[in-house]
Structure formats: C-alpha cells, structure tokens
C-alpha positions as CSV (number, residue, x, y, z in Angstrom):
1,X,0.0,0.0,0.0
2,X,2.9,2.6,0.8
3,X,4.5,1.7,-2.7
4,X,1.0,2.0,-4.3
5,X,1.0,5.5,-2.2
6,X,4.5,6.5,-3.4
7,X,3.5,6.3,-7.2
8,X,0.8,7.9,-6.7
9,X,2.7,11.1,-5.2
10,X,5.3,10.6,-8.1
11,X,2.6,10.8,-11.1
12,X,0.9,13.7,-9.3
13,X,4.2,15.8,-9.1
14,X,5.0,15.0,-12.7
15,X,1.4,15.4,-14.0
16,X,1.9,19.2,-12.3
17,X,5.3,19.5,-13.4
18,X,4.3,19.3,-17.1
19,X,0.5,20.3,-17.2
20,X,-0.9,21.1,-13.6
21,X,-0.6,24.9,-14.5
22,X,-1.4,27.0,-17.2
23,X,2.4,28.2,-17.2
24,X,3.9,24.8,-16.5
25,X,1.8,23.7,-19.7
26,X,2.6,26.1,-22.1
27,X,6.7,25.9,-21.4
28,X,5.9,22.1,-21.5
29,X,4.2,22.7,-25.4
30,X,6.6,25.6,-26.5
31,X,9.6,23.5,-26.0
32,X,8.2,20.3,-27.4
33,X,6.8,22.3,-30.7
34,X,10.2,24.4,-30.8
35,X,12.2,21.2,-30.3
36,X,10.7,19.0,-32.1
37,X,11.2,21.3,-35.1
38,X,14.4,22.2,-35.3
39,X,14.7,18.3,-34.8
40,X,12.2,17.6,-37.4
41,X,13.6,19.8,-39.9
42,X,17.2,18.7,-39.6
43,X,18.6,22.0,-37.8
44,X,19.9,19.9,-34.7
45,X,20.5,16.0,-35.8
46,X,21.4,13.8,-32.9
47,X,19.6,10.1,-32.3
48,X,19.6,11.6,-28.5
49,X,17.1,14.4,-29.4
50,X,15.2,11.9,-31.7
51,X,15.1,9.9,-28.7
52,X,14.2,11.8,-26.1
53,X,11.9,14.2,-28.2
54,X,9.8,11.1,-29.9
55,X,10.2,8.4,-27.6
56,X,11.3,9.4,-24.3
57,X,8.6,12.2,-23.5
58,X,5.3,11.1,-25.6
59,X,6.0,8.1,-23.2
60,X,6.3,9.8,-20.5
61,X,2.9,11.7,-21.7
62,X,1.6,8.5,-22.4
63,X,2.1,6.8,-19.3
64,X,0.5,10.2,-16.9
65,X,-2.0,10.7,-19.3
66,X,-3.9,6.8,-19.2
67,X,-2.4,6.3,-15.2
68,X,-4.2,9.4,-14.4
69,X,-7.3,8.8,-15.7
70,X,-6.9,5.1,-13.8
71,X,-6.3,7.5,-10.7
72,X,-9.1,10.0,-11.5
73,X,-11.8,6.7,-11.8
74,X,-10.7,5.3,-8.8
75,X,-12.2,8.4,-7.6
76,X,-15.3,8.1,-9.0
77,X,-15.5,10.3,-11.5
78,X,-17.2,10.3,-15.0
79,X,-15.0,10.3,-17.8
80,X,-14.6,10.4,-21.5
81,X,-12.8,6.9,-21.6
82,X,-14.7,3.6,-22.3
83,X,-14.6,1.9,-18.8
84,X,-12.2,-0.6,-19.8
85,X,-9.7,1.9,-20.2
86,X,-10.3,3.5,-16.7
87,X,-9.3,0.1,-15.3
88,X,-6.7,-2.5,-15.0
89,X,-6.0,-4.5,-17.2
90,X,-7.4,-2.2,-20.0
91,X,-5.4,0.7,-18.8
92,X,-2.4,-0.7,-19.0
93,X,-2.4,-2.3,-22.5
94,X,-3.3,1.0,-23.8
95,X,0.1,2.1,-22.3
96,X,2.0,-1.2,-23.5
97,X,0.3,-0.4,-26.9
98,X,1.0,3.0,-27.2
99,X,4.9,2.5,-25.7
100,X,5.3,-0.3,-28.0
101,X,3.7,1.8,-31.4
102,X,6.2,4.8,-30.2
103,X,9.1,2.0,-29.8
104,X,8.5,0.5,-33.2
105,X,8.8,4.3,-35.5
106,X,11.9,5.2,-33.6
107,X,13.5,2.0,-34.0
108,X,12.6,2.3,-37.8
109,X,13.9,5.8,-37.6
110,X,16.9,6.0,-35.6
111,X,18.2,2.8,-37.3
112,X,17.7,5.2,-40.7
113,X,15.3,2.5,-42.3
114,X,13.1,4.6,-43.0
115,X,13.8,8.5,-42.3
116,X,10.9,10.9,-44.4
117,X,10.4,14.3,-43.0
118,X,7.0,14.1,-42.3
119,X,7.5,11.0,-39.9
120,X,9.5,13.0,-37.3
121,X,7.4,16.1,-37.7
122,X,4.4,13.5,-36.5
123,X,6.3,11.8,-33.5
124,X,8.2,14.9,-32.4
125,X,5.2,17.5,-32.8
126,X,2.0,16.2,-33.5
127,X,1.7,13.5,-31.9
128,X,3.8,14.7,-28.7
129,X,1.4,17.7,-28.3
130,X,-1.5,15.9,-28.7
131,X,-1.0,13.7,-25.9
132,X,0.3,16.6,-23.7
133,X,-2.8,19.1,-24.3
134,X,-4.9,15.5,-23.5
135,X,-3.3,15.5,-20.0
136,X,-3.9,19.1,-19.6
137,X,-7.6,18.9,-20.6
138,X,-8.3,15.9,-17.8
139,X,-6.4,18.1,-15.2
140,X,-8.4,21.3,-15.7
141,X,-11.6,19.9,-16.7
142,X,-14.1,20.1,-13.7
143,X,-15.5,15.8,-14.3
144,X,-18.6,15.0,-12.6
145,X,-18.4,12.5,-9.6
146,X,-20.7,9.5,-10.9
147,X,-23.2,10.1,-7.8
148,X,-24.3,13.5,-9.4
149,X,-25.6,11.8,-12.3
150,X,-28.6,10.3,-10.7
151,X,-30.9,11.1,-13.4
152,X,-29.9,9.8,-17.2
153,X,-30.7,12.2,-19.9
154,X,-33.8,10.4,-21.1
155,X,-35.2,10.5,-17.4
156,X,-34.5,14.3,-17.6
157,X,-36.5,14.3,-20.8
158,X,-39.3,12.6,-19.3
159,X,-39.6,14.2,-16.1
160,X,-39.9,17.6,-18.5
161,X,-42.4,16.8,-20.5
162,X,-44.6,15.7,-17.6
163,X,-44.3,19.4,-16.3
C-alpha cells in the first residue's frame, strides 16, 4: 500500500510538473513544438534528441496521461474513456500499446530505415502535443463525480415533458 501511495505522489508531481498549471503547460508545449522542429527539420541532428523528443517524452505523456485517468476513476468520476480503459488491465495495455507503437517508429527511424520528413514532424510535434494538451484537458476539466448523475438524460426528458 505505501508503494501504491508512493506512485501515486510521483505521477501527481510529474502530471503538475508538465500540465498542472497554465504556465507549466505552455513551457511544457513551446519547447516540445520548438524542439521537435528544429529536430524535425534537420537543424539539430542527434539520435539523443530523436530519442528523447519522440520516444522518451510522448512516453512519459503516455504513461501520466492513461495512469491518471486510472487515478481520477478510482475516484469516482465520469470520464470520457470507455470503462475498460479507466481500469486495469485495459489501462495498462493502452500504455503497452501506445509505448510499444512509439518503440516501433523510432526503431525504424533512428536505425535510418526509413527517415521521411514528415514522420519525425508527427512523433516529435504532432503527436507529442497531442497527448500533452490531452493530459492538460483531464487536469483542468471540472468531471462529474458519478453520484451526481442520478438522473440519465432520457429520465431528464421525461420528467420535462410531464411538467
């Protein structure tokens, strides 16, 4: 229970680290977009940068994004994930799935199999981004707890046309 406790603290810190604030967010996204450019673009070549910038951080985005919605269920909130991705084992095979995707392209492209522009521009920026401003939406967003939702939307229909 202590480790599950430890964890816990560590994905909140780095959740808030790189999306918990407005300003923590947007030097998170300005250096990812910026970085992931020059990279991208071929002003600053190194498999380091290709590896931290494609692999290294949309995992790391990857991993806080799906663990804290696991976290944020637990709590009984409503989400906009299907419910076997706000559970174990479902939650985790998106990661393992996602990790192993990101793995895959920057094997292919670090190795120089295959090395078009447009490939790094998606797994330095796009993709990167994506995943980051996904994080940021579920930490600012103000989700329901499931026990407000006592009436469905079709019971709210019904109960106005009575009146």
């Amino acid at each position: 229970m202590k480790s599950q406790n430890k964890s816990t603290t560590i994905l909140n810190k780095l959740v808030e680290a790189s999306a918990g604030s407005y300003s923590q967010y947007q030097i998170t996204f300005w250096a990812q977009l910026i970085l992931g450019f020059l990279y991208s673009f071929g002003l600053f070549d190194s498999g380091i940068a290709g590896f931290v910038l494609g692999f290294l951080m949309p995992s790391l985005w990857v991993i806080l994004t799906y663990r804290y919605v696991f976290l944020k269920a637990r709590e009984n909130v409503r989400l906009p994930f299907p419910a076997w991705m706000q559970k174990n084992p479902g939650n985790t095979l998106v990661i393992v799935i996602d990790i192993t995707f990101l793995a895959l392209i920057w094997t292919i492209i670090l190795t120089g199999l295959y090395e078009p522009r447009w490939i790094k521009v998606i797994f330095t920026m796009i993709f990167p981004l994506l995943t980051l401003s996904m994080l940021r939406n579920l930490v600012i967003y103000p989700f329901p707890k499931n026990d407000d939702a006592s009436q469905t939307d079709q019971e709210k229909e019904n109960s106005n046309e009575r009146d």
